[in-house]
C-alpha positions as CSV (number, residue, x, y, z in Angstrom):
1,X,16.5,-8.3,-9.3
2,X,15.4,-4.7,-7.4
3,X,12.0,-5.9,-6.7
4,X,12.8,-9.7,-6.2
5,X,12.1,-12.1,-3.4
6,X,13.4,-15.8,-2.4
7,X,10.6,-18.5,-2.7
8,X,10.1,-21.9,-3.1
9,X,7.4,-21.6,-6.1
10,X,9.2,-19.5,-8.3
11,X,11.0,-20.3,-12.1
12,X,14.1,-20.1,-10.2
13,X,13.1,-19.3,-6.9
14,X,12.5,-15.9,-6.8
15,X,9.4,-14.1,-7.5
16,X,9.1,-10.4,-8.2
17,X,6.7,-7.3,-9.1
18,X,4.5,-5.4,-7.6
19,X,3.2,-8.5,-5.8
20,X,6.0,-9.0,-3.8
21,X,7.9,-6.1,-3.2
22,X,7.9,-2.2,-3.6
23,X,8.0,-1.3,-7.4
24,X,7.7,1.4,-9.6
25,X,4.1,1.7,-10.3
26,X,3.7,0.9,-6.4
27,X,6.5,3.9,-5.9
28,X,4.1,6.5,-8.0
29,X,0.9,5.2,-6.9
30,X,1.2,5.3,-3.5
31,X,3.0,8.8,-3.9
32,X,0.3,10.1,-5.7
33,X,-2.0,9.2,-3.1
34,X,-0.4,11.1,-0.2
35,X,0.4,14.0,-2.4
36,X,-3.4,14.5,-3.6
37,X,-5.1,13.9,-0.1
38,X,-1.8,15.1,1.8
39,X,-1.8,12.3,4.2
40,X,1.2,11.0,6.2
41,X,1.0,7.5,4.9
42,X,-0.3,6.4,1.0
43,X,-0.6,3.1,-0.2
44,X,-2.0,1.1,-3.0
45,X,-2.7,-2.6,-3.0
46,X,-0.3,-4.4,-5.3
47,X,-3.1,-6.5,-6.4
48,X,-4.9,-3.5,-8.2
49,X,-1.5,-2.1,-10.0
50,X,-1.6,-4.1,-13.7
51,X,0.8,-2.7,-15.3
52,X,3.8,-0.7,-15.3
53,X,4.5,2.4,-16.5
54,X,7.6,2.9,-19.7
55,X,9.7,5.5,-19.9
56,X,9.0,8.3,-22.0
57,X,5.4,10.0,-22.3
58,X,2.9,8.4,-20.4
59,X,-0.9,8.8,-21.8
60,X,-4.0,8.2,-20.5
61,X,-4.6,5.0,-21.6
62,X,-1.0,4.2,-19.9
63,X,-2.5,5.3,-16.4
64,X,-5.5,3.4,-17.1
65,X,-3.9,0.1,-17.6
66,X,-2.2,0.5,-14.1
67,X,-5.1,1.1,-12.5
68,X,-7.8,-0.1,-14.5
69,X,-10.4,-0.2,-11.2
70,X,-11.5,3.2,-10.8
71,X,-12.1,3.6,-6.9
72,X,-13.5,6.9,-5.6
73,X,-12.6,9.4,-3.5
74,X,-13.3,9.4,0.1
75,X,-12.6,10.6,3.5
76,X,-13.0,9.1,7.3
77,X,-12.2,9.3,10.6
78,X,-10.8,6.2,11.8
79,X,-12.6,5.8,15.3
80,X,-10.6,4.5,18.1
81,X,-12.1,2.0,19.8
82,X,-13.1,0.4,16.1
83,X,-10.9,-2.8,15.3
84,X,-8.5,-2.3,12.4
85,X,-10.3,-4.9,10.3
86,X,-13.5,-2.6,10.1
87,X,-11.4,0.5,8.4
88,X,-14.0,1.6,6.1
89,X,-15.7,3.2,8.9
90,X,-18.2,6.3,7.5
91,X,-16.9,7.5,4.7
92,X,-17.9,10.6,3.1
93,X,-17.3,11.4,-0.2
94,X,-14.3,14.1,-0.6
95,X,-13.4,14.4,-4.7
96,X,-13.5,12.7,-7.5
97,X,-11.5,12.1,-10.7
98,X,-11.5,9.2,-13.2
99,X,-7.8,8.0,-12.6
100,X,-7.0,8.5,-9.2
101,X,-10.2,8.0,-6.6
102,X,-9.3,7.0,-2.8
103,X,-10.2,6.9,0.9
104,X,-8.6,9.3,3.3
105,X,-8.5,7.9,7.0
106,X,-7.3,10.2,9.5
107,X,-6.2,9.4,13.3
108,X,-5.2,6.3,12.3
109,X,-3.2,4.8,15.5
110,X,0.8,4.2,14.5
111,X,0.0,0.7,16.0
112,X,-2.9,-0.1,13.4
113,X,-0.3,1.3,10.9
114,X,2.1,-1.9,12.3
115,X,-0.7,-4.3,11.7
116,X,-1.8,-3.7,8.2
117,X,1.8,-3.3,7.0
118,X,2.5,-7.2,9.0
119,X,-1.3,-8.0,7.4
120,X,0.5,-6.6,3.9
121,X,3.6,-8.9,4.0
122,X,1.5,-12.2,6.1
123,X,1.1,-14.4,2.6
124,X,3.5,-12.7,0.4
125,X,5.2,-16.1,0.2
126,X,1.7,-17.7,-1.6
127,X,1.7,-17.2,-5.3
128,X,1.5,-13.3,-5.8
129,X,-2.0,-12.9,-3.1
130,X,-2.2,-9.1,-4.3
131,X,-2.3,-8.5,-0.2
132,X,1.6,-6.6,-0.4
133,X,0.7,-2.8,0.1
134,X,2.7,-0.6,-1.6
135,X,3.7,2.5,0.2
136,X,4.8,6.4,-0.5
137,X,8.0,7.4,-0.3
138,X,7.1,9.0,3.4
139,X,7.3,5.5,4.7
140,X,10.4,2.7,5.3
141,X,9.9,-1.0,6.8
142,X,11.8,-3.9,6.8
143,X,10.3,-7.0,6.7
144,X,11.6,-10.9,6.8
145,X,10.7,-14.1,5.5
146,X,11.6,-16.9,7.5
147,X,12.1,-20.4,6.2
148,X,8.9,-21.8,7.1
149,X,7.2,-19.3,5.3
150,X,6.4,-16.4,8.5
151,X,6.6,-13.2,7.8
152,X,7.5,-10.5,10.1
153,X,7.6,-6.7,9.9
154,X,10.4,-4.9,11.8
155,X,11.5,-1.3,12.0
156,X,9.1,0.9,10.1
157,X,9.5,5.0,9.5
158,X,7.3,7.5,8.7
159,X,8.9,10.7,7.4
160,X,12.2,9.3,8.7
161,X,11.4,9.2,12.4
162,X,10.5,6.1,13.6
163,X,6.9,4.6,14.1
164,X,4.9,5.4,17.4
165,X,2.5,2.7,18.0
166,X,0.8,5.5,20.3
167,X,0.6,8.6,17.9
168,X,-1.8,8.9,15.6
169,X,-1.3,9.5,11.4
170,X,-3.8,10.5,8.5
171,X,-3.6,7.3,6.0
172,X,-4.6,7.8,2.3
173,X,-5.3,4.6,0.2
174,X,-7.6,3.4,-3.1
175,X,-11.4,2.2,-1.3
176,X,-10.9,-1.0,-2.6
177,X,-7.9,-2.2,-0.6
Protein backbone atom coordinates (compact mmCIF):
# COMPACT_ATOMS: atom_id res chain seq x y z
CA UNK A 1 0.00 0.00 0.00
CA UNK A 2 0.56 4.12 -0.07
CA UNK A 3 1.73 4.22 3.37
CA UNK A 4 3.45 0.71 3.57
CA UNK A 5 6.94 -0.26 4.61
CA UNK A 6 9.08 -3.68 4.20
CA UNK A 7 9.86 -5.45 7.59
CA UNK A 8 10.60 -8.48 9.00
CA UNK A 9 7.76 -8.43 11.85
CA UNK A 10 4.94 -7.69 9.87
CA UNK A 11 1.61 -10.17 8.77
CA UNK A 12 3.29 -10.30 5.53
CA UNK A 13 6.07 -8.20 5.86
CA UNK A 14 4.99 -4.96 5.55
CA UNK A 15 3.82 -2.61 8.16
CA UNK A 16 1.90 0.53 7.51
CA UNK A 17 -0.04 3.75 9.11
CA UNK A 18 0.83 6.59 10.58
CA UNK A 19 3.61 4.68 12.40
CA UNK A 20 5.56 4.08 9.64
CA UNK A 21 5.16 6.39 6.95
CA UNK A 22 3.42 9.73 6.00
CA UNK A 23 -0.50 9.35 6.11
CA UNK A 24 -3.48 11.16 5.95
CA UNK A 25 -4.12 12.22 9.40
CA UNK A 26 -0.19 12.92 9.56
CA UNK A 27 -0.79 14.96 6.04
CA UNK A 28 -3.62 17.30 7.82
CA UNK A 29 -2.11 17.35 11.16
CA UNK A 30 1.12 18.46 10.45
CA UNK A 31 -0.53 21.02 7.79
CA UNK A 32 -2.64 22.41 10.31
CA UNK A 33 0.12 23.08 12.48
CA UNK A 34 2.24 25.24 10.13
CA UNK A 35 -0.84 26.94 8.79
CA UNK A 36 -2.08 28.12 12.45
CA UNK A 37 1.41 29.10 13.83
CA UNK A 38 2.77 29.88 10.18
CA UNK A 39 5.93 28.18 10.61
CA UNK A 40 8.27 26.76 7.90
CA UNK A 41 8.21 23.18 9.12
CA UNK A 42 4.99 21.36 11.12
CA UNK A 43 4.91 18.09 12.40
CA UNK A 44 3.00 15.74 14.62
CA UNK A 45 4.32 12.62 16.23
CA UNK A 46 2.72 9.62 14.60
CA UNK A 47 2.40 8.11 18.06
CA UNK A 48 -0.28 10.78 19.08
CA UNK A 49 -2.47 10.42 15.72
CA UNK A 50 -5.28 7.49 16.78
CA UNK A 51 -7.29 7.52 14.23
CA UNK A 52 -7.96 8.47 10.82
CA UNK A 53 -10.20 10.69 9.53
CA UNK A 54 -13.45 9.22 6.79
CA UNK A 55 -14.53 10.97 4.07
CA UNK A 56 -17.47 12.96 4.28
CA UNK A 57 -18.23 15.46 7.23
CA UNK A 58 -15.88 15.40 9.91
CA UNK A 59 -17.27 16.36 13.61
CA UNK A 60 -15.85 17.12 16.58
CA UNK A 61 -15.74 13.99 18.07
CA UNK A 62 -13.89 12.79 14.67
CA UNK A 63 -11.01 15.38 15.46
CA UNK A 64 -10.99 14.25 18.91
CA UNK A 65 -10.35 10.70 18.25
CA UNK A 66 -7.21 11.66 16.19
CA UNK A 67 -5.87 13.57 18.57
CA UNK A 68 -7.24 12.63 21.77
CA UNK A 69 -4.13 14.29 23.89
CA UNK A 70 -4.90 17.83 23.98
CA UNK A 71 -1.30 19.63 24.05
CA UNK A 72 -1.18 23.44 24.36
CA UNK A 73 -0.10 26.18 22.57
CA UNK A 74 3.32 27.49 22.89
CA UNK A 75 6.05 29.48 21.48
CA UNK A 76 10.15 29.42 21.91
CA UNK A 77 13.20 30.47 20.64
CA UNK A 78 15.26 27.69 20.03
CA UNK A 79 18.81 28.97 21.39
CA UNK A 80 21.80 28.15 19.57
CA UNK A 81 24.31 26.86 21.49
CA UNK A 82 21.43 24.48 23.24
CA UNK A 83 21.69 20.69 22.12
CA UNK A 84 18.77 19.56 19.96
CA UNK A 85 17.66 16.98 22.61
CA UNK A 86 16.72 19.98 25.14
CA UNK A 87 14.13 21.61 22.46
CA UNK A 88 11.57 22.62 24.94
CA UNK A 89 13.70 25.39 25.88
CA UNK A 90 11.37 28.46 27.53
CA UNK A 91 8.26 28.26 26.28
CA UNK A 92 5.72 30.80 26.64
CA UNK A 93 2.34 30.29 26.21
CA UNK A 94 1.05 31.81 22.63
CA UNK A 95 -2.98 30.49 22.20
CA UNK A 96 -4.94 28.03 23.01
CA UNK A 97 -7.88 25.91 21.59
CA UNK A 98 -9.19 22.51 22.69
CA UNK A 99 -8.28 20.49 19.37
CA UNK A 100 -5.27 21.83 18.14
CA UNK A 101 -2.60 23.16 20.97
CA UNK A 102 1.31 23.28 20.00
CA UNK A 103 4.82 24.64 20.49
CA UNK A 104 6.22 27.04 18.03
CA UNK A 105 10.23 26.97 17.86
CA UNK A 106 11.73 29.59 15.89
CA UNK A 107 15.60 29.72 14.54
CA UNK A 108 15.66 26.34 14.55
CA UNK A 109 19.16 25.46 12.63
CA UNK A 110 18.37 23.41 9.17
CA UNK A 111 20.95 21.01 10.61
CA UNK A 112 18.83 20.21 13.94
CA UNK A 113 16.02 19.93 11.30
CA UNK A 114 18.37 16.84 9.68
CA UNK A 115 18.63 15.32 13.10
CA UNK A 116 15.20 15.02 14.37
CA UNK A 117 13.88 13.94 10.94
CA UNK A 118 17.05 10.84 11.10
CA UNK A 119 15.85 10.76 15.15
CA UNK A 120 12.04 10.36 13.41
CA UNK A 121 12.92 7.41 11.05
CA UNK A 122 16.03 5.68 13.66
CA UNK A 123 13.51 2.75 15.05
CA UNK A 124 10.81 2.87 12.52
CA UNK A 125 11.79 -0.75 11.86
CA UNK A 126 10.66 -1.81 15.77
CA UNK A 127 7.10 -2.52 16.10
CA UNK A 128 5.29 0.91 15.31
CA UNK A 129 7.66 3.12 18.25
CA UNK A 130 5.28 6.23 17.55
CA UNK A 131 8.98 8.10 17.02
CA UNK A 132 8.04 8.64 12.84
CA UNK A 133 7.26 12.49 12.63
CA UNK A 134 4.80 13.35 10.35
CA UNK A 135 5.47 16.47 8.40
CA UNK A 136 3.42 19.41 6.38
CA UNK A 137 3.23 19.46 2.98
CA UNK A 138 6.20 22.32 3.07
CA UNK A 139 8.62 19.54 3.66
CA UNK A 140 10.09 16.37 1.29
CA UNK A 141 12.74 13.66 2.66
CA UNK A 142 13.74 10.54 1.56
CA UNK A 143 14.71 8.04 3.84
CA UNK A 144 16.06 4.25 3.64
CA UNK A 145 15.96 1.19 5.41
CA UNK A 146 18.82 -1.02 5.08
CA UNK A 147 18.77 -4.65 5.66
CA UNK A 148 20.13 -4.71 9.03
CA UNK A 149 17.69 -2.56 10.16
CA UNK A 150 19.62 1.32 9.81
CA UNK A 151 17.90 3.86 8.85
CA UNK A 152 19.17 6.80 7.11
CA UNK A 153 17.65 10.19 5.93
CA UNK A 154 18.80 11.55 2.58
CA UNK A 155 17.71 14.60 0.59
CA UNK A 156 15.26 16.62 2.54
CA UNK A 157 13.26 20.04 1.12
CA UNK A 158 11.73 22.66 2.66
CA UNK A 159 9.40 24.69 0.47
CA UNK A 160 10.98 22.94 -2.48
CA UNK A 161 14.47 24.26 -2.12
CA UNK A 162 16.73 22.08 -0.54
CA UNK A 163 17.79 21.94 3.22
CA UNK A 164 20.57 24.30 4.57
CA UNK A 165 22.12 22.72 7.47
CA UNK A 166 23.40 26.48 8.08
CA UNK A 167 20.08 28.54 7.77
CA UNK A 168 17.78 28.75 10.26
CA UNK A 169 13.73 27.77 10.06
CA UNK A 170 10.67 28.47 12.57
CA UNK A 171 9.34 24.71 13.44
CA UNK A 172 5.73 24.26 14.75
CA UNK A 173 4.91 20.90 16.46
CA UNK A 174 2.23 19.39 19.32
CA UNK A 175 4.36 19.94 23.11
CA UNK A 176 4.21 16.53 23.57
CA UNK A 177 6.50 15.24 20.80
Amino acid sequence: GPNCISVEWGEDGTACGCRVAQCGAGDLTADAIAWYTKADIGVSNAGGIRSDLSSGAVTRGDLLAVLPFLNQVLRARYPADTHPETLAGQPVTLNTTELLQVTLFEAIPGSVVREMLVHSVSQVHFRHSGRFLQVSQSVKFEWFLSFEGTATVGAIYVHGELLDEEATYSLAAPNYI
